[in-house]
N, C-alpha and C positions, 0 to 999 in steps of 0.2 A: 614188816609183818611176816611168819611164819606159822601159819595153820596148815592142817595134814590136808586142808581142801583152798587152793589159792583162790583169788578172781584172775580174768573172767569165769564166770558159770553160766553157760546159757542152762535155764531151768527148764526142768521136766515139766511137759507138754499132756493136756487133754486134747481126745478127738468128740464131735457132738455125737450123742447117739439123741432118738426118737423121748425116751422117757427112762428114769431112774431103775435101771437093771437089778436083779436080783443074784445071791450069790455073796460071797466072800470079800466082801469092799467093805470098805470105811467109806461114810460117808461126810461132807464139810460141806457148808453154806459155799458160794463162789461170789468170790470179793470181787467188786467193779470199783479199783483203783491202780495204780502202778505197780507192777511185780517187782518183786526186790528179794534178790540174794543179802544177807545182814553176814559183814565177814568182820569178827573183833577180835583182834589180841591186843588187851591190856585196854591203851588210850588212843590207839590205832584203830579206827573205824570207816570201814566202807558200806556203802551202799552200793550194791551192782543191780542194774537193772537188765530189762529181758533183752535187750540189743545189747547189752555188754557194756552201753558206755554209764560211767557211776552217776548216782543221781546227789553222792552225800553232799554237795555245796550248797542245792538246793534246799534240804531238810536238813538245819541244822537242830533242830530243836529233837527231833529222831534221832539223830545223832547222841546227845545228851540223855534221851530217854535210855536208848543201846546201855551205854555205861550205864548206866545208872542198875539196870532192869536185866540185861543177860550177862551169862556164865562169862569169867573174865576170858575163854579164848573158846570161842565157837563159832560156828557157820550156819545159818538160820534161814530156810526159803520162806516168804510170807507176802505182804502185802501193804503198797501204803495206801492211808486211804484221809479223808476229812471226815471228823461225825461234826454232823451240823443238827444237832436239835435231834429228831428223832429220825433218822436217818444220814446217808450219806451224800457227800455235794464233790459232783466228779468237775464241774463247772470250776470249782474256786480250788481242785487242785491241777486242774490245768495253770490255774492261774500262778501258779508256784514254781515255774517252768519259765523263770524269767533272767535274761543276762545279767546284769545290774546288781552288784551287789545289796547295796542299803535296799531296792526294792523284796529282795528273797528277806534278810533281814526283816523288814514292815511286816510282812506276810509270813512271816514265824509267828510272829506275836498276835498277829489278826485273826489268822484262820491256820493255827499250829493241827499239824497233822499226827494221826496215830498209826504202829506197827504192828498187824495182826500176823500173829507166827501161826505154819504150816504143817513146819517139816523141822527134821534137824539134820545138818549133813554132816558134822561133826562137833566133835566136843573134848575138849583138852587138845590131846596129841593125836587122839583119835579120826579114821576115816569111817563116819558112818552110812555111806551111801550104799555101800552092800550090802546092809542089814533089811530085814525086811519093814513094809512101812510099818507095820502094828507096832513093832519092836521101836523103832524110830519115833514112832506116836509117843510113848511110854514113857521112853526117855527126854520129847520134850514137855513132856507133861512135867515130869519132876524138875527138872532143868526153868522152869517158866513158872514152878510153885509161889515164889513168894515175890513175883510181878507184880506191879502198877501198872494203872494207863497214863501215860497213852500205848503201853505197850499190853496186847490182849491176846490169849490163846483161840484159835479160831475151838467154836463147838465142833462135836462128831459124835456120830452114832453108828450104831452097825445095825439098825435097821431101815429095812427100806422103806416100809409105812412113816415110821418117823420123818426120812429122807422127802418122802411126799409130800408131807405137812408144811416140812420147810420149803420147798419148790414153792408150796401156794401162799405160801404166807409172808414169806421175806422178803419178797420183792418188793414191799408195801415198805420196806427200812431203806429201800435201796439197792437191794442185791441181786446179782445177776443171776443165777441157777444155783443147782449142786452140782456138786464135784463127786465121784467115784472114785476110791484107790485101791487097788487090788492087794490085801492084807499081805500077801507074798511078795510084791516087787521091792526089785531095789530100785534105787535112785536113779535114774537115766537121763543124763542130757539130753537135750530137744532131742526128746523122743514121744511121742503120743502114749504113753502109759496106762495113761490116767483115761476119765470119762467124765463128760460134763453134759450137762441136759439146762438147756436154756432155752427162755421163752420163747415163740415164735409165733407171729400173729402180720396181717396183710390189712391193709386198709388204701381208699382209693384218694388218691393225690392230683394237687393241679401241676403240669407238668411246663413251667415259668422261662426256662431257659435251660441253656447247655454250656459248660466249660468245656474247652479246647484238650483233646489228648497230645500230648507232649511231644508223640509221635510225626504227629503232622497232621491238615486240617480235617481229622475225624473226629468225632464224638467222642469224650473223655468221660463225662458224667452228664445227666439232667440233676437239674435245680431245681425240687421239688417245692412246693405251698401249701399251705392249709389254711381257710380264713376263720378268722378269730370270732368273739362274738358281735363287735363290732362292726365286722363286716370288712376288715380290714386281712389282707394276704398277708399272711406271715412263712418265713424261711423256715421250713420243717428239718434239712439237709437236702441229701443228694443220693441218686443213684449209680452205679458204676459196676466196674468187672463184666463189660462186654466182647463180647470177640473182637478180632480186628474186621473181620468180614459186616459185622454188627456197627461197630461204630460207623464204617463207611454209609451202611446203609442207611444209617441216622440223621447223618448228616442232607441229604435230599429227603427223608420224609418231613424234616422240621421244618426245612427250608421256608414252605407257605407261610410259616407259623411266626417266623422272623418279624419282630417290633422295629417299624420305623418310627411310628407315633408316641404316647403317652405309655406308659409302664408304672407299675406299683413299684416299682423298685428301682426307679432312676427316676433322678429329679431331685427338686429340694427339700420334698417332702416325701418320707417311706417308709412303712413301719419298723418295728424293733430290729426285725431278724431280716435287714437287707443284706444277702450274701456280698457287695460291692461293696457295704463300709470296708471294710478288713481290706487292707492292701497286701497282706500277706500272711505267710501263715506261720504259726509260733513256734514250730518246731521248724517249718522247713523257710527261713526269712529270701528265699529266692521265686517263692512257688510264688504263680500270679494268679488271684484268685476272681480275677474279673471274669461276665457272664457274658453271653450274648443272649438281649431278651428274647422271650416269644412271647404272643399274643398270649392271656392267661386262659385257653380254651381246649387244651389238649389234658384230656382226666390219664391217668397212668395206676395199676394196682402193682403195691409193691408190700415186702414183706418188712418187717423189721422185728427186733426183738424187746426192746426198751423202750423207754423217753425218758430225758434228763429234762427234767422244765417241760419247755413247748418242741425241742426239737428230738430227732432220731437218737438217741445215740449212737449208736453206729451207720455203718453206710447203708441204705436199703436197699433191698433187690427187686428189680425190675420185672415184673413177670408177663404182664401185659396190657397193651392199651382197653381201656373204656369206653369204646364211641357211642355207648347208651348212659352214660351217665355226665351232666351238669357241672363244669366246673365252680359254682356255686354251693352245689350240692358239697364238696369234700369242706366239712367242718371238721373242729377238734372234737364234736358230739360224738363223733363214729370211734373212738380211741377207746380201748376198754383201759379203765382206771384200779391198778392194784389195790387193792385194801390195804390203808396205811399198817404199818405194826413199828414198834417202839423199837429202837435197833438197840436199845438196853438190856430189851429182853430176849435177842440175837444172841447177846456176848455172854449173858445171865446163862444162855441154854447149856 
């Protein structure tokens, strides 16, 4: 392979800001699936992802789409993601993240993934990273004219009202905020650039257990819960990113809270989302994802920004204990619920 842009790339980086800035951006829906560098010359295809290490063994079938669908020797920042029906399912491309060949194979064919392009970082012989983004927009516009899915140009607009709309309304497909690019930059490795405004919302949790900091015996994360309508504790995720002075102190406030007896979540019987099944974790196959329980009576507010299904999507943050509120009390009632929208009419926009 010889492109005027090799791998690795570590790609250009947003910071959060509060809400969708006004001013000289482009604005893009924000994709919630694996980032991906697309590097092709010829029949030579990579996929580089944001740690650098390639994802193409994984996605063969993107692979094939690449050939098929970009310019025979370019460099393409973008996104992989699964559409499942009228949105996106980040659940079953986790699942695609697996050693095994014939299993990545299975899982082509089952739940084949699509490539939503970005950016362009070059094209032919060309280095296009010091171009500015409008100019780079333009050129993969033309470059991406007469594509197929599963390879899709993400939308963009240059207003901010517009930008607005999509913030309220896409997240019902799946999507995780808007992106902002400042119409003048250039291309910059992991550098913050860019601008992203994502969702942000707090709701009160039961707080079930705590996994060990790597460190040594302090608090690593809580084990968050939410009960179902059954009546049944289910695993929402977890909280984490506390000081070292914090997790110390965590460890003796839990302490009373420590399960010697019965536990929803140990035993032969436990709902879906027992953080204990999983012996390990799929990226990290050394990480030991076992709990130590607590009594299920400590409520916790925490922030999060999404749900995938019934859990967090990402990690939540901690902000503070509840001693006026029911561990009973934290339902999935209290979750505010996106307004679906058709991710057809995402990629249509």
């Amino acid at each position: 392979m010889q492109l005027p842009v090799m791998p690795p790339v570590s790609p250009m980086l947003a910071k959060s800001v509060p809400e969708v800035p006004e001013g000289d951006y482009l604005f893009e829906p924000k994709w919630d699936g694996f980032r991906a560098v697309v590097f092709r010359d010829g029949d030579e295809v990579v996929l580089g992802s944001r740690n650098e290490k390639p994802l193409t063994r994984y996605f063969p079938e993107v692979v094939e789409a690449v050939k098929a669908n970009l310019p025979e020797r370019c460099v393409i920042d973008g996104e992989i993601v699964i559409l499942a029906g009228k949105g996106l399912d980040f659940v079953a491309l986790l699942q695609r993240i697996h050693p095994a060949d014939s299993r990545v194979q299975k899982l082509a064919l089952e739940t084949p993934a699509s490539f939503i392009a970005f950016d362009l970082l070059a094209l032919d012989d060309e280095d296009l990273t010091s171009r500015p983004q409008s100019e780079r927009r333009a050129l993969l516009e033309k470059a991406l004219a007469k594509a197929d899915p599963p390879v899709h140009l993400t939308p963009v607009t240059e207003d901010p009202a517009v930008a607005r709309g999509w913030f309220q309304v896409f997240e019902g497909a799946g999507l995780d905020g808007v992106v902002a690019k400042p119409k003048g930059a250039a291309y910059q490795q992991d550098k913050r650039v860019m601008q992203k405004v994502k969702h942000k919302r707090t709701c009160d949790v039961v707080v079930a257990g705590y996994r060990l900091h790597k460190s040594g015996p302090v608090v690593g994360s809580l084990v968050l819960g939410l009960y179902d309508d059954n009546g049944d504790l289910q695993h929402v995720g977890v909280a984490a990113s506390f000081t070292n002075a914090r997790r110390k102190e965590l460890i003796d406030e839990l302490a009373p809270y420590v399960s010697e007896g019965p536990h929803p979540w140990v035993g032969d019987v436990v709902p879906e989302r027992n953080p204990n099944q999983a012996a390990g974790s799929r990226w990290n196959s050394g990480k030991d994802l076992s709990f130590v329980p607590l009594r299920p009576e400590l409520v916790a507010e925490v922030g999060y920004d999404n749900m995938e299904g019934t859990r967090f999507r990402h990690t939540a943050q901690f902000k503070h204990w509840r001693p006026d509120r029911t561990a009973q009390s934290c339902t999935y009632e209290q979750l505010e619920v996106p307004v679906r929208f058709d991710l057809g009419e995402v990629l249509g926009a």
